[in-house]
Structures are given as structure tokens and as C-alpha cells.
C-alpha positions as CSV (number, residue, x, y, z in Angstrom):
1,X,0.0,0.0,0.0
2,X,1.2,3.6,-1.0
3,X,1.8,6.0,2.2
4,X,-0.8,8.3,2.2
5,X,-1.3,9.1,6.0
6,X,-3.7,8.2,8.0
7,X,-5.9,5.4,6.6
8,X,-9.9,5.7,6.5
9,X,-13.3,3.6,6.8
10,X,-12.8,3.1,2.7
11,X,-9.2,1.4,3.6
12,X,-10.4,-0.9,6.1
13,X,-13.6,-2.2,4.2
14,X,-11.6,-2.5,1.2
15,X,-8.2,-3.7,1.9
16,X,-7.3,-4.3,5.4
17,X,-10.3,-6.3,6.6
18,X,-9.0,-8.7,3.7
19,X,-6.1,-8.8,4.7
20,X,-6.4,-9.8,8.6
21,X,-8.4,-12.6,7.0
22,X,-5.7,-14.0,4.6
23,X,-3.0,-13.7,7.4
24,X,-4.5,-16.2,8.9
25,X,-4.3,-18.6,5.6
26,X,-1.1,-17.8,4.1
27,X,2.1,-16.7,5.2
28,X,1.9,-12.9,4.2
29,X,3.9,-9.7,3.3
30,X,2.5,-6.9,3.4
31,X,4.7,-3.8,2.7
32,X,4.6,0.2,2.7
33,X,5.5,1.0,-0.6
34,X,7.3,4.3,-0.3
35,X,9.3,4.2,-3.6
36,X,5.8,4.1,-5.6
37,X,4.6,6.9,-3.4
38,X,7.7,8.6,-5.0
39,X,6.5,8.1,-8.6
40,X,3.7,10.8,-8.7
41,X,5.0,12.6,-5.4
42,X,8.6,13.1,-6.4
43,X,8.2,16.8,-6.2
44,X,7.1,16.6,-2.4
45,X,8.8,13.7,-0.9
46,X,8.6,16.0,2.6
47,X,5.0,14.1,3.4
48,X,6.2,10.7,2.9
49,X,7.8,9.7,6.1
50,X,5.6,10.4,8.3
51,X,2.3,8.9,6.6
52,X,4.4,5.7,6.5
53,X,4.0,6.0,11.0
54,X,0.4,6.5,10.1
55,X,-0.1,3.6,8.2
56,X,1.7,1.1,10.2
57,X,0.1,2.3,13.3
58,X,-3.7,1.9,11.1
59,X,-2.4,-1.7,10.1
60,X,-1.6,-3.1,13.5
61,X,-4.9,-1.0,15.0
62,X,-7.2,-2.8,12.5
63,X,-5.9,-6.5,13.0
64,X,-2.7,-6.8,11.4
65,X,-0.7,-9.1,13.1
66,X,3.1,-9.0,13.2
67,X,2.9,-12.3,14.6
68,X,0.9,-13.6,11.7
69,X,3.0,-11.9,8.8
70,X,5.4,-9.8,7.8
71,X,5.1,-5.6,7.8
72,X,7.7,-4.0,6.2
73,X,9.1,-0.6,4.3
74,X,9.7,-1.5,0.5
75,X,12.7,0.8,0.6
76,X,14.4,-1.0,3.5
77,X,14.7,-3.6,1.2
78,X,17.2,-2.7,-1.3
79,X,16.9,-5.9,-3.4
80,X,13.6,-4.6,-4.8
81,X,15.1,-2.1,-6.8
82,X,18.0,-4.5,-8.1
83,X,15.5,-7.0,-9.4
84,X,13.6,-3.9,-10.8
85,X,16.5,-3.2,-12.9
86,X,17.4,-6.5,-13.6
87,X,14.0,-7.1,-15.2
88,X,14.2,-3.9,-17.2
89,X,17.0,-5.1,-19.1
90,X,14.4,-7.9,-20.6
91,X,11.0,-6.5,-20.2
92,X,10.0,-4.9,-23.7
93,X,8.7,-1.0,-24.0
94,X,5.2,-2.2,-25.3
95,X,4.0,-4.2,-22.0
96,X,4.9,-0.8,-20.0
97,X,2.7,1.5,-22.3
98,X,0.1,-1.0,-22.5
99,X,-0.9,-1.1,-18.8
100,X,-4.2,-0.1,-18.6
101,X,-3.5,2.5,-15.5
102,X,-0.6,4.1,-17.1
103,X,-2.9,6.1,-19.4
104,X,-5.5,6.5,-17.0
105,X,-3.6,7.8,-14.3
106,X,-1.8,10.3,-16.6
107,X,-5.3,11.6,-17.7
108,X,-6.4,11.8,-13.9
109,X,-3.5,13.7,-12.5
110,X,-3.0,15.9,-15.8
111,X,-1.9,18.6,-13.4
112,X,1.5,16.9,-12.9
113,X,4.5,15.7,-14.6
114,X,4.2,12.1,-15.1
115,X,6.0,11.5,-18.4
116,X,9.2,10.1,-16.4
117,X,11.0,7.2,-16.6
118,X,10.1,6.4,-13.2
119,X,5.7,6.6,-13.7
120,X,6.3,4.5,-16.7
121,X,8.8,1.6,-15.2
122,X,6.0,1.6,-12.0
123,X,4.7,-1.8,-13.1
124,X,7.6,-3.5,-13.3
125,X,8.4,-2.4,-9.9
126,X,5.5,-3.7,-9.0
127,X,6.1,-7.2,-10.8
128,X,9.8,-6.8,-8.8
129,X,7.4,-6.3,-5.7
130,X,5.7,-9.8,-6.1
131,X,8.7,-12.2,-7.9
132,X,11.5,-11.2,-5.2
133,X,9.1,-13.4,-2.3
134,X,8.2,-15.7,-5.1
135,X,4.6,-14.9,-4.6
136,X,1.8,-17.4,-5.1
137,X,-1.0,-15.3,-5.0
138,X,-1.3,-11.8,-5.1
139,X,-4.6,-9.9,-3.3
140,X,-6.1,-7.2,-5.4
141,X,-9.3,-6.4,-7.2
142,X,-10.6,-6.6,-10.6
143,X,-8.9,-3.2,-11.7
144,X,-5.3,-5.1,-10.5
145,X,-5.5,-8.0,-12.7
146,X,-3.5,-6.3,-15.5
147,X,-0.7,-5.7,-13.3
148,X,-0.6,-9.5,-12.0
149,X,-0.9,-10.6,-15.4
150,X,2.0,-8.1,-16.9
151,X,4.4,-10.0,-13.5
152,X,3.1,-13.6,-15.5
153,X,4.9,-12.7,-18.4
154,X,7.6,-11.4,-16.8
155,X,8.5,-14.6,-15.0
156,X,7.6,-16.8,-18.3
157,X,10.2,-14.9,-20.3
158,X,12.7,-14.5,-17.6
159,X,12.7,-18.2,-16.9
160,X,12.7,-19.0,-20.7
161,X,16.1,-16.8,-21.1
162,X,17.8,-17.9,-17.9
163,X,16.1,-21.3,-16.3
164,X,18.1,-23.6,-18.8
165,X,21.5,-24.3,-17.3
166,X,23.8,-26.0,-19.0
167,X,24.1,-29.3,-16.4
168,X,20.5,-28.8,-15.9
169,X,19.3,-32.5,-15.8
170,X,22.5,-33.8,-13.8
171,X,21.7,-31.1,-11.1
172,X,17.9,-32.1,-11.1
173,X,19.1,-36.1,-10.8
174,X,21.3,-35.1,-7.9
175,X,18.7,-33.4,-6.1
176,X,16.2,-36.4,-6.7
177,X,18.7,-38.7,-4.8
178,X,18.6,-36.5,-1.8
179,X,14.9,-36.8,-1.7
180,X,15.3,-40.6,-0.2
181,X,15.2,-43.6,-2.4
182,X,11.2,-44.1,-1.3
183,X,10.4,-40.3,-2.6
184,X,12.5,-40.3,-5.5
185,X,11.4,-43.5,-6.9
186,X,7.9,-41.7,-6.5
187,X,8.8,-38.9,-8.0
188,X,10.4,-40.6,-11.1
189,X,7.1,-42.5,-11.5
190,X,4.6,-39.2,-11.8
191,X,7.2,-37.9,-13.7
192,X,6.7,-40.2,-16.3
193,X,3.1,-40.3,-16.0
194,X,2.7,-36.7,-16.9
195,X,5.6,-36.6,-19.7
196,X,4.3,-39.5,-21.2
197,X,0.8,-40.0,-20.5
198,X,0.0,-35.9,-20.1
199,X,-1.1,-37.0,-16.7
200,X,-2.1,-33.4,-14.9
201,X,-3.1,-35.5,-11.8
202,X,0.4,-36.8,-11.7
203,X,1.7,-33.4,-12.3
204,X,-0.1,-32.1,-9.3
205,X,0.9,-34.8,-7.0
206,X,3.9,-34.2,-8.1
207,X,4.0,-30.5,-7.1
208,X,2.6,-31.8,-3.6
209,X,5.8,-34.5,-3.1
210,X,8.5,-32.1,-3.4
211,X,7.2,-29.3,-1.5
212,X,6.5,-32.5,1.2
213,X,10.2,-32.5,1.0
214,X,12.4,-31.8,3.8
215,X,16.0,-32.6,2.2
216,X,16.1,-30.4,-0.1
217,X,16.6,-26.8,-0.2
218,X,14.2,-24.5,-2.1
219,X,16.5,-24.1,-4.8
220,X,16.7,-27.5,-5.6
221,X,12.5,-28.2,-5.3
222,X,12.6,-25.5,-8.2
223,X,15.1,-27.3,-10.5
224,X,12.8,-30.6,-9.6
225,X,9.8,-28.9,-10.4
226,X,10.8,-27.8,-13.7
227,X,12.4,-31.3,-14.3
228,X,9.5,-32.5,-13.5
229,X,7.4,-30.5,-15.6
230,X,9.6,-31.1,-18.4
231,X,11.1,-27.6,-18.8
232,X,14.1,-25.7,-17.3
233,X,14.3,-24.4,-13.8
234,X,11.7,-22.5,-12.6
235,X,13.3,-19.3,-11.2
236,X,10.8,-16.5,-10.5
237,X,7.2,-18.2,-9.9
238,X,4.5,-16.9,-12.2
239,X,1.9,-15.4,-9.8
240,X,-2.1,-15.5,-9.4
241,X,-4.6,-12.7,-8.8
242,X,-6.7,-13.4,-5.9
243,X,-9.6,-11.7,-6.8
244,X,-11.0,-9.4,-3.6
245,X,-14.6,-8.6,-3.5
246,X,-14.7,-4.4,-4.4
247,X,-15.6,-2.3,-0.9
248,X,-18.6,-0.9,-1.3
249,X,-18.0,1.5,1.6
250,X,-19.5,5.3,0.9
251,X,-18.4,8.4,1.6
252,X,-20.0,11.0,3.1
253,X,-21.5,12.4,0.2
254,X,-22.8,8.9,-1.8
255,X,-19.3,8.5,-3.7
256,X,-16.6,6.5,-3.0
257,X,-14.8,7.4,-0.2
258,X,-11.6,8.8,-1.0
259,X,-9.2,11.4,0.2
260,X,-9.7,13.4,-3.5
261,X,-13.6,13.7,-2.9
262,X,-13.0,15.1,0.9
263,X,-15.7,12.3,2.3
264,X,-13.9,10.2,4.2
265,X,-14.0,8.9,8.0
266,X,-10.2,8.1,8.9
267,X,-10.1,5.2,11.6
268,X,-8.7,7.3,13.9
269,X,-11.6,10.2,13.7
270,X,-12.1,11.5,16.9
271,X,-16.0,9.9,18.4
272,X,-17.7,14.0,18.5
273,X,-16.2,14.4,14.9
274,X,-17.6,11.1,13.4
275,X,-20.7,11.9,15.2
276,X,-21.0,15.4,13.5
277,X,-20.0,14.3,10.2
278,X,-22.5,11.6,9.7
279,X,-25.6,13.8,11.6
280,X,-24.4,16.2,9.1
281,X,-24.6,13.8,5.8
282,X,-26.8,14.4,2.9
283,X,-30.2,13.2,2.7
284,X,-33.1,12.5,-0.1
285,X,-33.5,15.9,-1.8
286,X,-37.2,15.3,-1.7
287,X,-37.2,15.2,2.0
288,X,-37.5,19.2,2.8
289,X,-39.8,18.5,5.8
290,X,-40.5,16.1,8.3
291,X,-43.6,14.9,6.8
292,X,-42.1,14.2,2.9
293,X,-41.8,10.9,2.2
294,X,-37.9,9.9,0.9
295,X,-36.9,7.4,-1.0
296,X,-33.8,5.1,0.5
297,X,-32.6,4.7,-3.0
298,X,-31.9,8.2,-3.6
299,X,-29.9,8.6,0.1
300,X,-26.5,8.5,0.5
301,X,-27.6,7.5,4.4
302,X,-29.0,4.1,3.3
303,X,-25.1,3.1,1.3
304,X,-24.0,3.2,5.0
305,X,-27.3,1.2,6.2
306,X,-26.2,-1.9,3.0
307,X,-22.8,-2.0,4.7
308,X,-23.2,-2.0,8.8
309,X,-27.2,-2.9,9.0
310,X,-28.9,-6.0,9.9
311,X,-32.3,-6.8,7.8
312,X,-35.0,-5.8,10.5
313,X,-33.0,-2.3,10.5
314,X,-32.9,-2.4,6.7
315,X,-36.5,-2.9,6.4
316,X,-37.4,-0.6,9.3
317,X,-35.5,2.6,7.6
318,X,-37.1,1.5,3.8
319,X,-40.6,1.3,5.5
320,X,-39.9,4.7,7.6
321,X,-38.3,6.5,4.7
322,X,-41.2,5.9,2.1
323,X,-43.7,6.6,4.7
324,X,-42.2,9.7,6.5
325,X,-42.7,7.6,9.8
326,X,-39.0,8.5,10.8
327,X,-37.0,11.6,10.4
328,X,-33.4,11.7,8.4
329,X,-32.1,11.9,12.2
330,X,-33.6,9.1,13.2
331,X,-32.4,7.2,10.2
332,X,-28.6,7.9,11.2
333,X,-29.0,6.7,14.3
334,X,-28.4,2.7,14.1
335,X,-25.3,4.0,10.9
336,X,-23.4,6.1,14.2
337,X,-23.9,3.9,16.8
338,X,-22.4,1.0,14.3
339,X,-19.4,3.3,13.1
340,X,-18.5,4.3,16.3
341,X,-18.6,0.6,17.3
342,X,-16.7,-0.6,14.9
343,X,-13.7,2.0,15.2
344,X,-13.4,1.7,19.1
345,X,-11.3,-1.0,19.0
346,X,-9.3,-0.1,16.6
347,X,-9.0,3.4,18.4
348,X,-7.9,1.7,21.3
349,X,-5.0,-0.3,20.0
350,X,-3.8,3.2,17.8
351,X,-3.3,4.7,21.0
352,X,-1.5,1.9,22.6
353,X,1.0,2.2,19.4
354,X,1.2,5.7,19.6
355,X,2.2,5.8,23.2
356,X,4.7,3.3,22.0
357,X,6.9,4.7,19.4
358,X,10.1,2.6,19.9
359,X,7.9,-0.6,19.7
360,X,6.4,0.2,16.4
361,X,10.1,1.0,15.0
362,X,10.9,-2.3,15.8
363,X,8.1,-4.2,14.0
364,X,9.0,-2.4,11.3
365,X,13.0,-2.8,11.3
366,X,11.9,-6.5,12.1
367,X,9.9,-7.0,9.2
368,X,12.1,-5.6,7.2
369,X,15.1,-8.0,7.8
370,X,12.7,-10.5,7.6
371,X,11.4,-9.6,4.2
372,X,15.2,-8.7,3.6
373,X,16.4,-12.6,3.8
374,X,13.9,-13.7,1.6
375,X,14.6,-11.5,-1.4
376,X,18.2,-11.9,-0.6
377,X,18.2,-15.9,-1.5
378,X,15.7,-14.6,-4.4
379,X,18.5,-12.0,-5.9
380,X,21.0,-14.5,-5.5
381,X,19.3,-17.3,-7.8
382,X,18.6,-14.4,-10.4
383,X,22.3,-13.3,-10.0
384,X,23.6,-16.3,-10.7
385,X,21.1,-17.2,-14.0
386,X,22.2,-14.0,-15.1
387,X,26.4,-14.9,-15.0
388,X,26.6,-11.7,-12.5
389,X,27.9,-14.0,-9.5
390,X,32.0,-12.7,-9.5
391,X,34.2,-15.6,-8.6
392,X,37.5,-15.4,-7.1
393,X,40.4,-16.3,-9.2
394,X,43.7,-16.7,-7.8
């Protein structure tokens, strides 16, 4: 996620609720990513810093566990930006300029500079993002899929150019032997049966037996899985999308809430001020008195009412609205008592991080090395496909 300060209601219904689900499902990285912040706010970097506190502090405040996965500042991890440029020296022009949001967002934000180097290479970063933790799956929403689909290819041809090494085969045999004569003789057998007999079951139990494996390192369960498959080694692992369902949480005004449309409810709002806001929210147009009936279609009030209410509230506003039997007021009642419920927890654990500054530098210096170890075994596979490994000669 970008570092844009303090995260709001839309953040938390769209992203974050997701992901204190999938933390408990998969091992997870999720990351601040202050260099992307950098390619449309190069100009101001000054704001940067301190919206990447906010957003940590929001992350662990809304369930993010540190326990459960792994938080960390992109930029901490250097590798990301080697494997960025590594890739660029492959990745042809024409996949860049053919990402759907590079043209959008240029038209969007006409009002600054974005014909750089930087805006245009974003995607790739992105794909850099994903490949150095040899993602499976990758969280994002229908709008996302391009840029999943663009770190694919990149993979495919990377592993097309590099993934053949010379001793290939004699590598792949001598990590089958390691497996144990019982598992190797296994895995010889689905081998065959996919190869031969285009077995996919074979091919999947396959998959299943050497990542079963415990004698191997994870470099050698890739050579085995492309030996097994019938092609070279598999260095950077073509990614999924994991399709998220869109948010559907309104802003103040009936749009989507978002920082550009000044209608949003950040988590941390103070209880008076959310209050206020939402007493203070739009209503039917048609309702100029008390006694008009409204219509719960037309309301921005009843968006809030399809997100936090339960069906007898539901139908007690769409009977009360049409009828004029409640008041706009009365209407907002259940939506602020539900907000406010919902953001006193997450208040509370804020302010425990925020009394605790020292402890929230930690989990993020922690996360980083974490993430940092990863990538490093990641860069040093793509090193070494790419003859950049120097040895010693004496």
C-alpha cells in the first residue's frame, strides 16, 4: 500500500479487513510501498515519512498481526530495486505502455508531470514487488489483474532466457537422490506419467511430493519442479490474482470514499467528529420536511445502512423513509452507533501504538530483515542465471 497518511473507513472495508483474513491462511507480506509513493509525489517527498508511521500504526490498530505476517518498508529492502532493474533489461517497452492504469492515471492527474521514466517503469516495480518473495498469490481487485498478469509474463520470459542451465538435468538427478530412495522413486514414476501420458493429476501430485520435502533446499525443489514438468528451472514463480470482492463503503456524500472527494472517516476520527459528520450527511432531496416521504434509493444514508445494518433495521429505515414515519435523524442513528462501534477498537489499539513509538520501529525494522532474507536468496538465484555471480580467481 502507498503511504498516504492516516488510513480511512474506505481502507479498512476495502483492503485491510481482507487482509487480517488472509493472514490467517497464508504466510503474508505486506509492505509500505514508499518508492511508488515517489512516482507521482517526487516533487514533495517532505510528506512521505511520516504517513508511512500512520499507516503502520492503522495496520496493527485494524488487526494486522506482526505475529501472523510480515510488515515492512519497501525501501528497506534494497533488493527490490535490483531486481527492478534487472528485469528492465528484458521486459519490452510495449508491456509498459500498454498497462491499462498508465494512461488512465496520466489523464487523472494531468496537473503533474508524469511523463518520467520512473511513472512509466511503476509496473515493473510492481512485478519486482511480487517475484523477489516468489509470490503465489497476489490480493487485489478486478482493476489489479492487469498488473498480475504483466508480472506472468515477466516470470515466463525470464525463466525462458535464464532457467536452462547447462548441467541442468545432472543437477535435477542429484537433487532427486537427496529426496530418499522411497520419494525419489515416486517422483520418477509421476514424472513419467505426466511426460508420457500428459497426466495433470500426476503433475499435481507431483508439485505436492516435493514441497512434502524436507532434504532439499528450495532451490533444488525448483530445479525438480521444472524437471519434473519437463522444462528448465523454474526461477521466478508466475503469480495469481486473488480476486478481492470491491468495498462498497461510501463516503460521506454517496461516492466513494476517498481522500480526492474530501468524504472520508479516517479510523482514527475523533468519536464527536464522526458523530457530527454523519448527523451532518446528505439526505433525499425530496425530503424538505419532516412529513415528505424519501426514497432510500436516492440517500446516501441508506449506502451506509447496506454496509453496517442488519435486515430488520434495513427494512425498518425502507418502511420509515417511504412513509415519513421516521426523520433523516432518526435514520442515522443505528449507521453512528455501528461506526462508532466498529472504530473503538481499533482506536484503542492506535493509541497503545502511539504511546509506544520505539515498539512500532521495531516491528517495522523487524519485518524488514525478515522480508530482507527472503529477497536476498531470491536475488542471489537471479544473479547467478544472469552470469553476474564474481568468482575469485587466484
Amino acid at each position: 500500500m502507498r503511504p498516504t497518511g492516516r488510513l480511512h473507513l474506505g481502507h479498512y472495508h476495502g483492503v485491510l479487513k481482507n487482509w487480517v483474513e488472509l493472514q490467517h491462511r497464508h504466510e503474508c507480506f505486506f509492505f509500505v510501498a514508499d518508492w511508488h509513493a515517489l512516482t507521482t509525489h517526487y516533487d514533495d517527498p517532505s510528506v512521505i515519512p511520516e504517513s508511512i508511521w500512520d499507516m503502520v500504526i492503522d495496520w496493527l490498530a485494524a488487526g494486522v498481526d506482526r505475529e501472523k505476517a510480515t510488515l515492512f518498508v519497501q525501501s528497506l529492502v534494497p533488493e527490490h530495486a535490483e531486481l527492478h532493474l534487472l528485469l528492465s533489461m528484458i521486459t519490452p517497452l510495449g508491456w509498459l505502455e500498454r498497462v491499462p492504469s498508465y494512461k488512465d492515471q496520466q489523464e487523472k492527474l494531468k496537473e503533474k508531470d508524469l511523463a518520467t521514466y520512473g511513472f512509466l517503469g511503476y509496473p515493473l516495480l510492481q512485478s519486482a514487488d511480487i517475484l523477489i518473495y516468489r509470490a503465489s498469490q497476489v490480493p487485489v481487485g478486478e482493476d489489479q489483474v492487469a498488473h498480475v498478469e504483466l508480472t506472468r509474463e515477466v516470470a515466463r520470459r525470464f525463466n525462458h532466457i535464464y532457467g536452462r542451465e547447462p548441467d541442468f538435468e545432472e543437477k535435477a538427478e542429484q537433487a532427486r537422490k537427496k529426496m530418499g530412495k522411497k520419494a525419489a522413486k515416486q517422483f520418477t514414476q509421476l514424472q513419467r506419467a505426466y511426460q508420457e501420458q500428459g497426466d495433470t493429476q500426476a503433475l499435481e501430485s507431483g508439485r505436492e511430493l516435493l514441497q512434502a520435502q524436507q532434504n532439499i533446499n528450495t532451490e533444488e525443489r525448483e530445479r525438480l519442479l521444472g524437471y519434473l514438468e519437463g522444462s528448465g528451472r523454474m526461477i521466478l514463480v508466475e503469480p495469481q490474482p486473488l480476486l478481492t470482492k470491491a468495498s462498497k463503503m461510501p463516503g460521506l456524500d454517496g461516492q466513494k470514499m476517498s481522500k480526492s472527494y474530501q468524504n472520508t472517516i479516517s479510523l482514527r476520527e475523533k468519536p464527536e467528529d464522526v458523530e457530527e459528520m454523519l448527523k451532518r450527511m446528505p439526505t433525499d432531496t425530496n425530503r424538505v420536511r419532516r412529513t415528505d416521504p424519501g426514497d432510500p434509493q436516492k440517500c446516501p444514508v441508506w449506502q451506509f445502512h447496506l454496509v453496517y445494518s442488519d435486515e430488520g433495521t434495513k427494512q425498518w429505515v425502507e418502511e420509515g423513509c417511504r412513509s415519513a414515519g421516521i426523520g433523516c435523524l432518526d435514520c442515522k442513528g443505528p449507521v453512528i452507533e455501528a461506526v462508532l462501534n466498529e472504530l473503538k477498537p481499533m482506536q484503542q489499539r492506535a493509541a497503545e501504538f502511539e504511546a509506544q513509538p520505539d515498539l512500532v520501529q521495531r516491528i517495522i525494522s523487524e519485518g524488514s530483515e525478515k522480508a530482507r532474507v527472503v529477497a536476498q536468496e531470491t536475488m542471489r538465484e537471479v544473479r547467478e542465471a544472469m552470469s553476474l555471480r564474481v568468482s575469485n580467481h587466484e
